[in-house]
C-alpha positions, -999 to 999 in steps of 0.1 A, spaced: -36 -344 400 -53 -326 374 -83 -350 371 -83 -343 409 -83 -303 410 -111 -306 385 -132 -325 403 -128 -305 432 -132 -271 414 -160 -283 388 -188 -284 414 -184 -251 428 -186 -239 391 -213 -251 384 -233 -240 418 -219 -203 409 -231 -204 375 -266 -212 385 -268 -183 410 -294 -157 398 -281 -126 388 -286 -105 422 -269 -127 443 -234 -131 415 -232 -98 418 -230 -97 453 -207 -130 454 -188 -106 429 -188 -78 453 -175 -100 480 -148 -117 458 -136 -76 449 -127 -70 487 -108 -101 488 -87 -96 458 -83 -59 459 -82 -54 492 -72 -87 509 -49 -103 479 -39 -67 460 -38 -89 429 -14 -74 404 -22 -43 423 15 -32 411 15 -39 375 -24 -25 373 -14 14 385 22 9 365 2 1 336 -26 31 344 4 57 348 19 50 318 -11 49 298 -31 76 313 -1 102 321 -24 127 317 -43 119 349 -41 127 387 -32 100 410 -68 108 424 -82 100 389 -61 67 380 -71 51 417 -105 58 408 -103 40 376 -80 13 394 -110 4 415 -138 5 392 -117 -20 368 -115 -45 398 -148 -44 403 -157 -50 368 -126 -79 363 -145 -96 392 -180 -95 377 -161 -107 339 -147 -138 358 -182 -147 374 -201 -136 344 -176 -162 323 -186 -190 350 -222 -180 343 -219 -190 304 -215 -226 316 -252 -225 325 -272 -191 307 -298 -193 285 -299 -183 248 -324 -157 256 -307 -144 283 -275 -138 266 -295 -123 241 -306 -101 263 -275 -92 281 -250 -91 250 -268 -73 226 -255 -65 187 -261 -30 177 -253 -34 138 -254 -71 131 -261 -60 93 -230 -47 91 -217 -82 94 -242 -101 79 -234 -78 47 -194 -93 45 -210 -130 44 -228 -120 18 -192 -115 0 -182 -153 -1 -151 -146 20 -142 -151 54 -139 -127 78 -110 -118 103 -125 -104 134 -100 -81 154 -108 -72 188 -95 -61 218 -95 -78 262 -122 -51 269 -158 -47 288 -174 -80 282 -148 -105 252 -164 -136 268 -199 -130 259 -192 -115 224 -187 -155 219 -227 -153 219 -220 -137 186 -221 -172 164 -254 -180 176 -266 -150 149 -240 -156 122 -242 -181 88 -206 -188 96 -189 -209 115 -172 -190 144 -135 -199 157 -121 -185 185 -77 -183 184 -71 -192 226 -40 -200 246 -45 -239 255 -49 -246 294 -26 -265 315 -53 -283 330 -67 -306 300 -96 -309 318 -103 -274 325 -96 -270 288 -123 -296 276 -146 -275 299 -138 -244 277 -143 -257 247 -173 -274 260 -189 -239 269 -178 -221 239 -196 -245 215 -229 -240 234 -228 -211 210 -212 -224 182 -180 -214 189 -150 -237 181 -119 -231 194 -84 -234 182 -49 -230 195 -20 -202 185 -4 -234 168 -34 -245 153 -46 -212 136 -29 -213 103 -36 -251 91 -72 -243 101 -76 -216 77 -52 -230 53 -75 -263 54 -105 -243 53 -94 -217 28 -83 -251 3 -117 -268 9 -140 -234 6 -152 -238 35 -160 -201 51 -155 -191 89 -153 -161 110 -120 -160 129 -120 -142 163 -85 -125 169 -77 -110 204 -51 -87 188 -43 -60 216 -19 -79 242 15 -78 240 39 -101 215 75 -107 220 104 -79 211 111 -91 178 74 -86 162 80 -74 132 59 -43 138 61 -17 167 38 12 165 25 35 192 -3 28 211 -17 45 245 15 69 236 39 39 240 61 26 209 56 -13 213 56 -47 197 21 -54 183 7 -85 169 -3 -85 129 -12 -120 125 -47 -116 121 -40 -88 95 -8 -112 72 -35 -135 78 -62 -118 64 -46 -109 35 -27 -143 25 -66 -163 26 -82 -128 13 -103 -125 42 -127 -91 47 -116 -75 84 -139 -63 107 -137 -45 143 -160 -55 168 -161 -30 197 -181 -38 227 -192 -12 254 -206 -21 290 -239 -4 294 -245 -11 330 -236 -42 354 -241 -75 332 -252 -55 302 -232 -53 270 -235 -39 232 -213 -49 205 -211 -25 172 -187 -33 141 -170 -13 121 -151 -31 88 -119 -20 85 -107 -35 49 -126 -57 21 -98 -60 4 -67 -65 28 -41 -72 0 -44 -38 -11 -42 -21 19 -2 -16 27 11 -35 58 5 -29 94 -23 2 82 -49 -22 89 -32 -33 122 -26 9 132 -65 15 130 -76 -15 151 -54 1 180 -69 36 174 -102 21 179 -89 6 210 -75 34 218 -106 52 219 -128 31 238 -100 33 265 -103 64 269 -140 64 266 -140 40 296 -106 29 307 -120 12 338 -130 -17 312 -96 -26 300 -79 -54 309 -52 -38 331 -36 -68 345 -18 -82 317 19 -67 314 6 -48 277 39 -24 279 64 -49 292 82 -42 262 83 -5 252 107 22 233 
């Protein structure tokens, strides 16, 4: 059943991602009405999410933001069917890095780097990233049901380098890596919400909740520098990504600080733009 779905779904991919531009974001205009309008997918958890992050707000302001992030979620699921077929060069000139030195600098260090950042604006294109770094580039996913639709993934990400690895898989990969010298640069998605008994709640949008830290134990038990990448949407299909390091020397820094300032930074683009956040995913399910 699988093999079948994929076979059935595959082609009609591929014919989206070689749409030009114009008419995907028209497609993408089309699939909004159906999904906000028609569907009113996670329509409930979206404005429970947007009232308790953004209290401040009038109800007039928060649907305003509600319908701008559907329209951008549509364009970040068509734009991720697009990767199957772009161009270097137009990537390049879609995602572009505002401060790649910044980065380059840390390689420089003979360490590897622990890359936190956060289900905002454009975090499938960032993968375009590897294609300008020394290091290898690994990207810490969920696995897909669908095996197939899971080669297809992987198959996409490492059009740009990019090699992914499971949850489970994350710590034998440094481990191995660390033991054999072997440098990387390890992408962690660190702003979605873990189970109750994290070890670490702090407060983020105004909320006390569970937050994950693996990417911060992990970056101090392999002595790994940390950066932030933080990318901003500049208009429809463009994107800039700036880092900012946030410790080159983790094991000195005392636990969870390092974790606390990559959900400031978060913070802070939300509020720049909230309509770029991922609003869908249940971040305060579990909240003080």
């Amino acid at each position: 059943m699988q093999l079948l779905v994929y076979l059935i779904v595959y082609p009609i991919l591929w014919l989206i991602s070689i749409l030009p531009f114009r008419l995907l974001y028209l497609f993408s205009d089309c699939i909004n009405f159906l999904v906000y309008h028609i569907i009113g997918y996670r329509k409930k958890v979206v404005r429970a999410n947007l009232a308790l992050a953004l209290p401040h707000l009038s109800d007039t302001e928060r649907l305003a933001i509600e319908k701008k992030f559907y329209s951008h979620m549509c364009d970040m699921f068509l734009e991720m069917i697009k990767t199957m077929t772009i161009s270097e060069s137009e990537i390049f000139k879609r995602y572009k890095l505002t401060n790649l030195e910044v980065l380059n600098s840390l390689e420089e260090k003979d360490k590897s780097v622990a890359l936190m950042c956060a289900h905002y604006a454009s975090y499938e294109w960032a993968v375009s990233l590897n294609l300008h770094t020394k290091f290898i580039g690994y990207g810490i996913y969920k696995r897909l049901a669908n095996r197939y639709f899971d080669q297809l993934v992987r198959k996409i990400r490492s059009r740009f380098k990019a090699v992914l690895i499971t949850t489970k898989e994350t710590i034998p990969t440094i481990e191995e890596n660390f033991r054999a010298k072997k440098l990387g640069t390890y992408g962690f998605a660190s702003d979605q919400s873990p189970k109750p008994n994290a070890p670490h709640w702090t407060t983020f949008m105004g909320i006390e909740v569970p937050v994950h830290t693996g990417a911060e134990m992990l970056a101090k038990r392999f002595d790994m520098n940390v950066i932030f990448m933080k990318t901003k949407k500049i208009k429809r299909g463009y994107y800039e990504g700036t880092f900012e390091i946030l410790s080159e020397n983790a094991s000195a820094v005392p636990n969870y600080e390092i974790t606390d300032k990559f959900l400031q930074l978060v913070e802070e683009q939300i509020h720049e733009a909230p309509e770029y956040y991922l609003w869908t995913h249940k971040r305060w399910k579990h909240r003080r």
